[in-house]
N, C-alpha and C positions, 0 to 999 in steps of 0.2 A: 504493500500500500504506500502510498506517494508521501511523504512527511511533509507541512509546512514550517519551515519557520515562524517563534515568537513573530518577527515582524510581519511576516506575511500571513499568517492569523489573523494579526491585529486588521491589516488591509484589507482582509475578507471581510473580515467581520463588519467595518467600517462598511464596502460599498454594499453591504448586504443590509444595512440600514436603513428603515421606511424607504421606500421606492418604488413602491409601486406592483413586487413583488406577491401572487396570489395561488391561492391552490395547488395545482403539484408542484410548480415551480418555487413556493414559498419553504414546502415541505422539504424538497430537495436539497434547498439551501442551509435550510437548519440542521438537518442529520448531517451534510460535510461539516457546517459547524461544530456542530458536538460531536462526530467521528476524531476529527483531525484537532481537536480540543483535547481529549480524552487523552491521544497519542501524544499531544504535548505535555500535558499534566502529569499523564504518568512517566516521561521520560525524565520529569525533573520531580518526581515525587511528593507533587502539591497536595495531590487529594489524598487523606489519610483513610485508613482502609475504615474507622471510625464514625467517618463522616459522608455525608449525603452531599456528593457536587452537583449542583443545576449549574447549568449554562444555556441560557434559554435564548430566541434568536428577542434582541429587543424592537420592541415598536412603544410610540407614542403614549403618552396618559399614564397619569398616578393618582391613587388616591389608597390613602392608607387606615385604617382602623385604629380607634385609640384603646389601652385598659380604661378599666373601671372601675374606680372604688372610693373612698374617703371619706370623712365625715363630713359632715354639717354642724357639730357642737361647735361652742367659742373654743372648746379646749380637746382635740384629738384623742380615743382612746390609747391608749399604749397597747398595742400587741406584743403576744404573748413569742416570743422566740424561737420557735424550734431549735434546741443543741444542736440536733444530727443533721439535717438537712433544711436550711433556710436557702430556699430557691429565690433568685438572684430573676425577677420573672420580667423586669425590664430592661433594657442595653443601660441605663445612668444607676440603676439599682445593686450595680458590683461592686465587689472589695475597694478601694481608692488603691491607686497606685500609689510607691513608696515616696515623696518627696524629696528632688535634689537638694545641690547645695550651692553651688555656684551661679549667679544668677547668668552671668558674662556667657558661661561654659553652656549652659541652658540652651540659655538664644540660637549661640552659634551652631549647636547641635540640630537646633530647629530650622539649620538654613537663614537665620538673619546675617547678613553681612555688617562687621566687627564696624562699618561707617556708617550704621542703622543704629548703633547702640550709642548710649548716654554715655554720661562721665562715669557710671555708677554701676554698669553695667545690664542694665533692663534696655529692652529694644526702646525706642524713640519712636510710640505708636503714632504720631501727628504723621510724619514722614510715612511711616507704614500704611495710612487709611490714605494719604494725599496722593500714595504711587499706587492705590491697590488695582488689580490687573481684575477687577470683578463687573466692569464695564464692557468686557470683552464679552460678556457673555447673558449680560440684563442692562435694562434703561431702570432707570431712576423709579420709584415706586410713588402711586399718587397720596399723597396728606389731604384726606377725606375731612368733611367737617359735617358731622353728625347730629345734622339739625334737630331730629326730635330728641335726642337723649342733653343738647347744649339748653331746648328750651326746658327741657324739666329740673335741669341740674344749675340753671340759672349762671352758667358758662360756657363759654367758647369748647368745645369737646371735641378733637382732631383723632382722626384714624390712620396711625401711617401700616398701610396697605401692602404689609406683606404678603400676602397671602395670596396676591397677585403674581407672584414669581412663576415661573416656569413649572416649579415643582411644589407651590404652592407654601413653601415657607422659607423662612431669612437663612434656612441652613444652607441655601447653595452658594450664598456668599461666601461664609467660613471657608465650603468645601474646595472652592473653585481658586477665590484667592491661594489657599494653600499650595492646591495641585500645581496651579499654573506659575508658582514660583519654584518649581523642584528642577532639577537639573537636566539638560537631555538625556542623561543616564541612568536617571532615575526615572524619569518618565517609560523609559523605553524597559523598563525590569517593571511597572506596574506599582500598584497601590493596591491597601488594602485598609479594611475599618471593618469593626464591630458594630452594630447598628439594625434593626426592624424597623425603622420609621423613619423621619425627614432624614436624618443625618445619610442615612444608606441611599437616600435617594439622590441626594446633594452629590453624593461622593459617585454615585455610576453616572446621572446626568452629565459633572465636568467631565468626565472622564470617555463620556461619547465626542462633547465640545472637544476634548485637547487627544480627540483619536490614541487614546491609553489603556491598556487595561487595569479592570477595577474586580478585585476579588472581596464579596463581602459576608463577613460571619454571622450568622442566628445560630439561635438554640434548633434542636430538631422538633420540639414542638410549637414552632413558629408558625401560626395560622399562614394558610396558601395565599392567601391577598398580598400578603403583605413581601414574600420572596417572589412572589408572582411580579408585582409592581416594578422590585427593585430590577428584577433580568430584562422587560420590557425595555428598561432603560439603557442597558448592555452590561448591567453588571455580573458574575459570577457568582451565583448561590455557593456558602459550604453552609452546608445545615450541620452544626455540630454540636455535642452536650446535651443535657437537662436544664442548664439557666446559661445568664449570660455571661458568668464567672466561668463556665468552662467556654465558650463561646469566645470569650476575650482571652482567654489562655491561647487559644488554638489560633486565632487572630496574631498574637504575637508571636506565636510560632511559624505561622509561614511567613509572617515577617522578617525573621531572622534567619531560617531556612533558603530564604530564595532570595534576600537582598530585596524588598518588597520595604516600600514607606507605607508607615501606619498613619492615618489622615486620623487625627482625635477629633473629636467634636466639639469642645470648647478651648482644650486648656490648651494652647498652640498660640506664639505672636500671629500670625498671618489670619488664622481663622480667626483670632480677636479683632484683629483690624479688618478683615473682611466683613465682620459686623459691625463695625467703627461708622462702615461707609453708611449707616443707616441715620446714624448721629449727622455725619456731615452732610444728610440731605435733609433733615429733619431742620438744620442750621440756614440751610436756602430757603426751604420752604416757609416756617413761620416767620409770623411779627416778633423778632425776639425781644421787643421791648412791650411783650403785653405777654412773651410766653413763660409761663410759673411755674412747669413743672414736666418731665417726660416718666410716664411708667413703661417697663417694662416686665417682664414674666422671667422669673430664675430660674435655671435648674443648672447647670455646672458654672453658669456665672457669665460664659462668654457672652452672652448679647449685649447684657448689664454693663458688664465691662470696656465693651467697643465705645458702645454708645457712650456713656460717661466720661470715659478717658478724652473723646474728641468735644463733646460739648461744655465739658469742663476747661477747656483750655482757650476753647471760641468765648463761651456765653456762662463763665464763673456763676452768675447768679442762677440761672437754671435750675432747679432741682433732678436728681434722680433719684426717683424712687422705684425698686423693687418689689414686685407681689409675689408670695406664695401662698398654698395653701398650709394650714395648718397641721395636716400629716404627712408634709414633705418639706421643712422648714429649716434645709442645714443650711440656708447663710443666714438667716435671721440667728439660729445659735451662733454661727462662727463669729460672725458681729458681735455680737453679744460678749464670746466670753475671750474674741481677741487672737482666736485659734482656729483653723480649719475643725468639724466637730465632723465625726461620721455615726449618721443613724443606723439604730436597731433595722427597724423598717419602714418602709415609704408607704402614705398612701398613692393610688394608683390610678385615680381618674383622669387629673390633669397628667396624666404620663410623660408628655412630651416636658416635662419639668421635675419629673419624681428622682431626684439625685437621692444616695444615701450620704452623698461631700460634694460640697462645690470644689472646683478647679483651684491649683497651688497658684496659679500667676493670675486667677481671677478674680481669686480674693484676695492678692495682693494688691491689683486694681480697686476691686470694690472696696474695700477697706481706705481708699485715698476720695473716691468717687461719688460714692453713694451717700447719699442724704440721710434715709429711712427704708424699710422694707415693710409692708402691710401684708398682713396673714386674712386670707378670703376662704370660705366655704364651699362644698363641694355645692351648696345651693345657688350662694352668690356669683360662683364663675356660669353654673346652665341661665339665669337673668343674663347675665354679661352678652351672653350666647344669641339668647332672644334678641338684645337691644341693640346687637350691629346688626341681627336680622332686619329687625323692623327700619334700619335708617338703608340699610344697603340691601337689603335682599341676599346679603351673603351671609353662610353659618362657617363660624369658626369649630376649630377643635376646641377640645377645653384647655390647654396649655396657652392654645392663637389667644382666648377672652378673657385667661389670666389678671394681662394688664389692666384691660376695662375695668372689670372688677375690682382690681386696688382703685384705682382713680375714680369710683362713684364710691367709695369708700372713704377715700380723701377727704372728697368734697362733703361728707354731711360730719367728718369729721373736722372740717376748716371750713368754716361758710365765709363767705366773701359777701361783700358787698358790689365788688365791682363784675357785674355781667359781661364785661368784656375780658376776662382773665383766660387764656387760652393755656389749656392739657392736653396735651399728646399722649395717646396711649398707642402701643405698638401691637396692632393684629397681626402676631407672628406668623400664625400657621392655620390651612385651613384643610388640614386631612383628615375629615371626620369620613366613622364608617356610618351610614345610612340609618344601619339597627340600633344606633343609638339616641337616635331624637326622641323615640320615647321616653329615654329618660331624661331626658335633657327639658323636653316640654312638660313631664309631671311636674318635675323640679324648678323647673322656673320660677313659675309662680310665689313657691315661698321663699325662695331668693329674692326675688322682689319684692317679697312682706308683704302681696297681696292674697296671702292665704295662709291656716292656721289650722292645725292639727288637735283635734281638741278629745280629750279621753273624758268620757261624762257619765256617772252611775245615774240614776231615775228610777224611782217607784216601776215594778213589773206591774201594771194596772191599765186598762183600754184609758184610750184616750193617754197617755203619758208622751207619746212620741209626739200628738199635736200640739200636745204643750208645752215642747220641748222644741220645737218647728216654731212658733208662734212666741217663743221669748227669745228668738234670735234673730226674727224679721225687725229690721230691713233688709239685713244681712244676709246673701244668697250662701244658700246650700251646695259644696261641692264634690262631695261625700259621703257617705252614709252609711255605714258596716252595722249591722246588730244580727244576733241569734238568741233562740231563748236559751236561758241558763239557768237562772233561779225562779223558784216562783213569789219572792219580794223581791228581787232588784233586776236591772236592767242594765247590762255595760254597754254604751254607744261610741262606735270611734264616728268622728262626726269632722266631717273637711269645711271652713268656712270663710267665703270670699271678702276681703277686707281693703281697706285704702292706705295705701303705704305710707301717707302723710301724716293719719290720724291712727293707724295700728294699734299701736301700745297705749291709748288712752281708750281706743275703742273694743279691744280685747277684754282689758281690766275690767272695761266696764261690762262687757254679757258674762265674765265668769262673776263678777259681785251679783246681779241680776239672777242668774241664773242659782246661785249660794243662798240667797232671800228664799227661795221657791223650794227650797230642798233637794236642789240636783248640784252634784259636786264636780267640778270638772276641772282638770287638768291641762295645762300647751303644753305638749308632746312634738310640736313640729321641729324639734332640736334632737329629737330621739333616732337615733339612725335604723337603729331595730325598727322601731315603727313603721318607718318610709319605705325601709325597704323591703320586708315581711309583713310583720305582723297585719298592716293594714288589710292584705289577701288573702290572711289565714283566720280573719274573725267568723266564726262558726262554730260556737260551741267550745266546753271547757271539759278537759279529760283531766284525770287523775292516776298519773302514771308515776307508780313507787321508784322511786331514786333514780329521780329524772333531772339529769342536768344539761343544758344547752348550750351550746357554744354558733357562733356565727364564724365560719370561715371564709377564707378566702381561696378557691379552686382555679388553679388555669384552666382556659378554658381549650383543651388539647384532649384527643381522644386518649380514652385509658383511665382519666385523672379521678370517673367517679365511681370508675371500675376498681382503680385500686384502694378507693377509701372503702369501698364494700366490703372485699375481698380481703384487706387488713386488718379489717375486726372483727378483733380475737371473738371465739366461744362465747355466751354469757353476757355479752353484750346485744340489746335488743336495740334499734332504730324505731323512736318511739315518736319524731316527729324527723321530717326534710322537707322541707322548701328552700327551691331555686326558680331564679327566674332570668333569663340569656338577658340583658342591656346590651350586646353589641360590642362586647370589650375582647383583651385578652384575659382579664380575671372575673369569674364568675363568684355570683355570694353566695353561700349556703348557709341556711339556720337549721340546725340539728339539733333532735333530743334524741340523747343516748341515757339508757335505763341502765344504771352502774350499781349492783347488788353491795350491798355491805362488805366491806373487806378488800373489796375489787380496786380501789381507788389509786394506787400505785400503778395496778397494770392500765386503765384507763389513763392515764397521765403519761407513763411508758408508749402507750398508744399513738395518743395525739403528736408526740417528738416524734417517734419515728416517721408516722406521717408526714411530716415535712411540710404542710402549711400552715402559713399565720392564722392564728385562731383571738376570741375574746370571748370568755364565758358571759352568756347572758342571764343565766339560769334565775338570777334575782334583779332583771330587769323589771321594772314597776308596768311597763306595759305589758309585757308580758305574762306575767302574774295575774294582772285584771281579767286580759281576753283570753289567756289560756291554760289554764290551771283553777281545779276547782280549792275552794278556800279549805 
């Protein structure tokens, strides 16, 4: 059989790109592909006998699916640790890498030239974002002005419109800046990154641009969407591992095996200044003597950090502020206590930000740059969501409405007087998968405090539901769960539509109202158990002996509910399960497992081996009311 050359691989692969190429002739073209792929790979040892290689022929379009998870409380549960096995279930959710020492030494390893660097040794990012080569491959992004959300918010409200890019978020900046500054001899040996979402996509996209190849690592239970996307683009699948700690192992392995540049997604000068350039347009486009503030979305820091470092040196007075959510908040800790911090675990909704550490050079940036950092709810980013919906017709990821979300956050936490004060917040990314707007639209709502979860006992007696209907009008009904249980009392989970301005004085006032009349009611819209269970399991109360519940967290990959089955041990009964798909990579489950007296070691032994994050709910107050008899 005929061998190609590396180069002439690449060449093929290249003119075999959109073209117009259909039916046998398209088929034809991709099996020599992947024949003469295969023969190259395995002459230089790339594919591990391990691992899963795709190399697919690429064509046009992305769109990538986010996880799912997080709370909605002011203050994150802690989950519970797994010892043996804590999977690693997003690309930013891995071990951190070990920290250098030399800053100079750093740079230069990264390809900065030693007349790019300070007195001090850190690269000279103004120079970095003012030469970036990320023109070559996008035009300038538009700074949108989001009329309905500036008049509710009684401020100027700017969108700068990432989500416009080629690949639909600011990672191809990072990506491309990077690629397109490595050497002809590096280009010509390939690239490689760890990555299932924008970053994987950024790094195959430049890499069709600058006719290179791009090998990129997932776990093997990487849903097909998403390695499907990145090979469209021309990247090289290795589906490798159970999480992305071995994924990034294997990553740096054939990095160093074949002389292959690893493209990081944040912590890198060039991809920092590749995102820098988002600041220095942000710096054309506004009035910067009326602009007060830029948000952005964290998760290893790089965006934060472009952005800051260049508008900090243009527009001193400018604020940057920071959003995370509350169960992914290592740079609000590293802030805080002055040190890089790495989390237990991340939550998983906003994924495209779920780091367990921010980046060593990002939060050396951020630490010089950043003003504040605002911690948002997994309810407050699905409003965010809704409300570039509603000004642009466009729906972000929940990472892309991050920033939104700190910035209407800001603002009721800083009221201004002056309505002409202009916020920039950065729609980073907008790769939502489809199956998630359901949850994204349930949850809107009480994101935007126009609705309220309310747990209400009531006399078991006819007529008690109209009177219970009839002390809450004006107020629309959005909700309504009951079964019978007792024959004196009545538990209601009861949903109720409210106005975000006057909420909290009009809440207080139907549950005092409601307290006068003899019905006792509870807000539960804080209660995550609730929103995301209990509310579709009210039906009745069982009474199941030594019954304790836990709320896990499942990837969502075949096998995952096979093996929680399948793992529990004898003697253990499955005395409740509910799951319900949102459209993520991690699915929820609320289990009552029935643990006989004595058992509670091997139950606990259990769950570790298992290997996912869990949080007992078992003495949840909602749960107690709607499912458990007294």
């Amino acid at each position: 059989m005929m061998m190609l050359t590396a180069r002439a691989l690449r060449d093929l692969r290249h003119r075999l790109q959109p073209c117009g190429l259909s039916g046998a002739a398209a088929a034809v073209s991709q099996r020599v592909i992947r024949a003469t792929s295969a023969a190259h790979l395995s002459r230089h040892s790339i594919a591990p006998s391990s691992s899963q290689f795709l190399l697919l022929n690429p064509v046009a379009s992305v769109s990538t699916d986010m996880a799912q998870n997080g709370t909605s409380g002011q203050e994150a549960q802690e989950p519970v640790t797994p010892k043996l096995n804590s999977l690693s279930l997003t690309e930013y959710a891995t071990n951190p890498s070990p920290p250098s020492q030399d800053p100079r030494q750093k740079a230069i390893d990264a390809g900065v030239p030693e007349s790019f660097l300070l007195p001090n040794g850190y690269p000279d990012y103004l120079r970095l974002i003012l030469t970036s080569r990320v023109y070559d491959v996008i035009e300038q992004t538009p700074l949108t002005h989001a009329v309905n959300l500036s008049n509710r918010l009684e401020s100027q409200v700017f969108l700068k419109r990432e989500d416009l890019l080629p690949v639909f978020s600011f990672k191809l900046r990072g990506a491309y800046n990077k690629m397109a500054h490595l050497s002809p001899q590096e280009k010509w040996k390939g690239v490689v990154a760890c990555s299932a979402g924008n970053h994987a996509q950024g790094v195959a996209y430049s890499a069709r641009k600058l006719k290179m190849p791009a090998t990129i690592t997932m776990p093997l239970g990487t849903p097909a969407i998403k390695h499907t996307n990145v090979s469209r683009l021309g990247g090289a699948v290795v589906l490798h591992g159970n999480d992305f700690d071995e994924a990034k192992a294997e990553c740096a392995r054939l990095a160093e095996a074949h002389g292959l540049t690893n493209i990081p997604p944040f912590d890198d000068p060039y991809v920092i200044a590749g995102q820098g350039t988002i600041g220095m347009e942000i710096v054309r486009q506004a009035d910067l003597t009326k602009l007060e503030a830029v948000f952005c979305c964290v998760g290893g820091g790089g965006l934060i950090a472009g952005i800051g470092v260049y508008i900090k040196r243009i527009a001193p007075h400018v604020k940057i502020i920071g959003v995370e959510t509350y169960d992914a908040n290592a740079m609000v800790q590293s802030l805080k206590l002055g040190k890089r911090v790495t989390l237990k675990e991340v939550g998983l909704f906003a994924d495209g930000a779920a780091v367990k550490t921010v980046g060593e050079e990002t939060f050396r940036l951020a630490s010089e740059v950043v003003d504040d950092v605002i911690m948002v709810t997994t309810d407050e980013t699905c409003a965010a969501i809704k409300d570039v919906f509603n000004d642009t017709r466009s729906i972000l990821e929940p990472a892309g409405a991050l920033a939104l979300a700190g910035l209407k956050k800001y603002v009721a936490q800083n009221p201004s007087s002056d309505a002409k004060r202009q916020l920039v917040a950065t729609a980073s990314g907008a790769n939502m998968d489809f199956d998630r707007l359901r949850f994204v639209a349930e949850r809107a709502a009480i994101g935007e405090k126009k609705e309220a979860l309310l747990m209400v006992a009531i006399p078991e007696r006819p007529g008690a539901f109209a009177a219970l209907v009839k002390a809450v009008h004006p107020m629309s009904v959005t909700e309504f769960c009951y079964r019978y249980a007792s024959p004196t009392e009545a538990n209601v989970l009861i949903g109720i539509s409210l106005n975000a301005n006057t909420r909290e004085h009009d809440l207080a006032d139907l549950i005092h109202r409601l307290s006068k009349e003899g019905k006792t009611a509870v807000d539960i819209s804080e209660n995550e158990t609730a929103k995301s269970h209990i509310r579709y399991l009210v039906g009745g109360r069982s009474k199941a002996l030594n019954e304790r519940v836990f709320a896990f967290e499942f990837p969502e990959r075949q096998g995952a509910l096979f093996k929680f089955l399948t793992t529990l041990q004898p003697g253990f009964n499955i005395s409740l399960f509910h799951y319900r798909n949102h459209g993520g990579d991690i699915g929820k489950v609320l289990a009552g497992i029935q643990c006989p007296q004595g058992q509670e070691e091997n139950l606990n032994s259990f769950l570790t081996e298992l290997g996912y994050g869990y949080v007992e709910e078992t003495n949840n107050p909602v749960f107690k009311m709607f499912m458990t008899e007294p």
